[in-house]
C-alpha positions as YAML, in Angstrom:
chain: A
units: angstrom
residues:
- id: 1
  name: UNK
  ca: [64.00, 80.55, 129.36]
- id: 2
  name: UNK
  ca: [63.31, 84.50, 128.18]
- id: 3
  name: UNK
  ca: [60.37, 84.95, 127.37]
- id: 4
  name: UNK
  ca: [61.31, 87.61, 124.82]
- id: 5
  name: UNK
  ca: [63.44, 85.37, 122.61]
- id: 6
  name: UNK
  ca: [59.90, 82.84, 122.41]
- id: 7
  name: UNK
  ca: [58.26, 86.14, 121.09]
- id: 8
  name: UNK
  ca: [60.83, 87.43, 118.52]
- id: 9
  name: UNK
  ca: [62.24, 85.44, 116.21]
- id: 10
  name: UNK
  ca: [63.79, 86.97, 112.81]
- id: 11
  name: UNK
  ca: [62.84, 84.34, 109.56]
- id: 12
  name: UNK
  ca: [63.73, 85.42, 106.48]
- id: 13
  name: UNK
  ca: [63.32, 89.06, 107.45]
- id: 14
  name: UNK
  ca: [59.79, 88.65, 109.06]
- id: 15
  name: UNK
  ca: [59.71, 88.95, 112.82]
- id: 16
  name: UNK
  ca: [57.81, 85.99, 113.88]
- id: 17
  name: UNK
  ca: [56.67, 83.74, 116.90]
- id: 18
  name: UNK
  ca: [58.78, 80.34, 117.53]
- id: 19
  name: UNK
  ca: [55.43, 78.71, 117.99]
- id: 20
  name: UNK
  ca: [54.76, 80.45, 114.25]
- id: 21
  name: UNK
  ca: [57.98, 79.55, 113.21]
- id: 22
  name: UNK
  ca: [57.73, 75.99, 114.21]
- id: 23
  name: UNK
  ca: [53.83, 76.02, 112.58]
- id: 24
  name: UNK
  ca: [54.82, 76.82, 109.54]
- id: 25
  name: UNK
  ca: [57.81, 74.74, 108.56]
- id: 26
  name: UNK
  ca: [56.65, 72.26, 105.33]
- id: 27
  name: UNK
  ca: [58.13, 69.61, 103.57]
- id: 28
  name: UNK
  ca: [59.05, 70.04, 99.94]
- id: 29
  name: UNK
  ca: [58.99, 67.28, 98.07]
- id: 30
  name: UNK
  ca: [58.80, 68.29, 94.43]
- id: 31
  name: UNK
  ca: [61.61, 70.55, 93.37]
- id: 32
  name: UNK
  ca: [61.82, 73.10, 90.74]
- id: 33
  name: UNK
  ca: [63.43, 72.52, 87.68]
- id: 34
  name: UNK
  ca: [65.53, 75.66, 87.76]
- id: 35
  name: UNK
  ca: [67.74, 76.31, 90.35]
- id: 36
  name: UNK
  ca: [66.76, 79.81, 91.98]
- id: 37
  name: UNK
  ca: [69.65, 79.64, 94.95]
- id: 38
  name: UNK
  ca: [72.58, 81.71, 94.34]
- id: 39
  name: UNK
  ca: [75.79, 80.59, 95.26]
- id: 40
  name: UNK
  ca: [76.35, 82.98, 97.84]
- id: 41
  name: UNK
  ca: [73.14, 81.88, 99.67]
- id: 42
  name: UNK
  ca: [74.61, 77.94, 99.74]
- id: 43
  name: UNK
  ca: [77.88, 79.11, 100.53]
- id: 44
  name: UNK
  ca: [76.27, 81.13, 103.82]
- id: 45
  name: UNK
  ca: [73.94, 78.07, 104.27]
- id: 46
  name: UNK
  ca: [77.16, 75.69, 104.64]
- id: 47
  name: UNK
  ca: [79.18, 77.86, 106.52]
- id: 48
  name: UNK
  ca: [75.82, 78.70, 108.93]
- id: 49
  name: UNK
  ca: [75.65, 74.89, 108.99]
- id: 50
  name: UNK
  ca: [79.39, 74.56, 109.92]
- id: 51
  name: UNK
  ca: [78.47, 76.37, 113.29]
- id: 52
  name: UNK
  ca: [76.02, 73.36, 114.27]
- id: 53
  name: UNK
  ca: [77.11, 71.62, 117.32]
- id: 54
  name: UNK
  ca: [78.86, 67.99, 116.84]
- id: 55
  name: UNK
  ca: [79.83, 65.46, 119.67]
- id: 56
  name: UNK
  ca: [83.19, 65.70, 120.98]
- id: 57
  name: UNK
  ca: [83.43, 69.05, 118.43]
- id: 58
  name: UNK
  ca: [84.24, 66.11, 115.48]
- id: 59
  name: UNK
  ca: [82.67, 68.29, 112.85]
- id: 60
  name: UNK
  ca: [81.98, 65.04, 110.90]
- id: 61
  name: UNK
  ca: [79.88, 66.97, 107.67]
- id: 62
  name: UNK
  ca: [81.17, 66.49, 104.47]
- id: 63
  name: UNK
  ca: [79.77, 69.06, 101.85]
- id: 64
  name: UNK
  ca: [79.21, 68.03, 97.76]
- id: 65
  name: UNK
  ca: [77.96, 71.32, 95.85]
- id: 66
  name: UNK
  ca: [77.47, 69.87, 92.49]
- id: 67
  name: UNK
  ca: [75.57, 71.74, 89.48]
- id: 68
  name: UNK
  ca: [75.26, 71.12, 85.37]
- id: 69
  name: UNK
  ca: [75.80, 67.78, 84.07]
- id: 70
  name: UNK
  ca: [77.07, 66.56, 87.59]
- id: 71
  name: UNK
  ca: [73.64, 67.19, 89.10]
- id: 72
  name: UNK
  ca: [71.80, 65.18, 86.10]
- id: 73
  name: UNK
  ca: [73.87, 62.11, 87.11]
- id: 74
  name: UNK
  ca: [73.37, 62.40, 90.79]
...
């Protein structure tokens, strides 16, 4: 494996470690109240995501973007 792509790692704009990368992922488990993701970010998230790898290239993901009244009830 380079050793170069261990040392340089772009997150959010910061050039970082993997070994800092990996470090500092959290868990969130208490969510804000108000939503402060555009819907450009989610729509790059999802089609970032789309790129993942599947067996057999299946693609199986199925994407619900809900918001409002439709979020309450989910």
């Amino acid at each position: 494996m380079d050793r170069d792509f261990l040392d340089n790692i772009s997150c959010m704009g910061e050039s970082m470690k993997l070994t800092e990368v990996i470090q500092a992922r959290t868990s969130v488990r208490k969510y804000k109240e108000s939503p402060s993701v555009g819907n450009d970010i989610i729509r790059k998230l999802i089609e970032l995501g789309m790129r993942a790898p599947s067996p057999k290239n299946r693609q199986p993901w199925q994407v619900i973007h809900v918001t409002g009244m439709e979020k309450d009830h989910f």
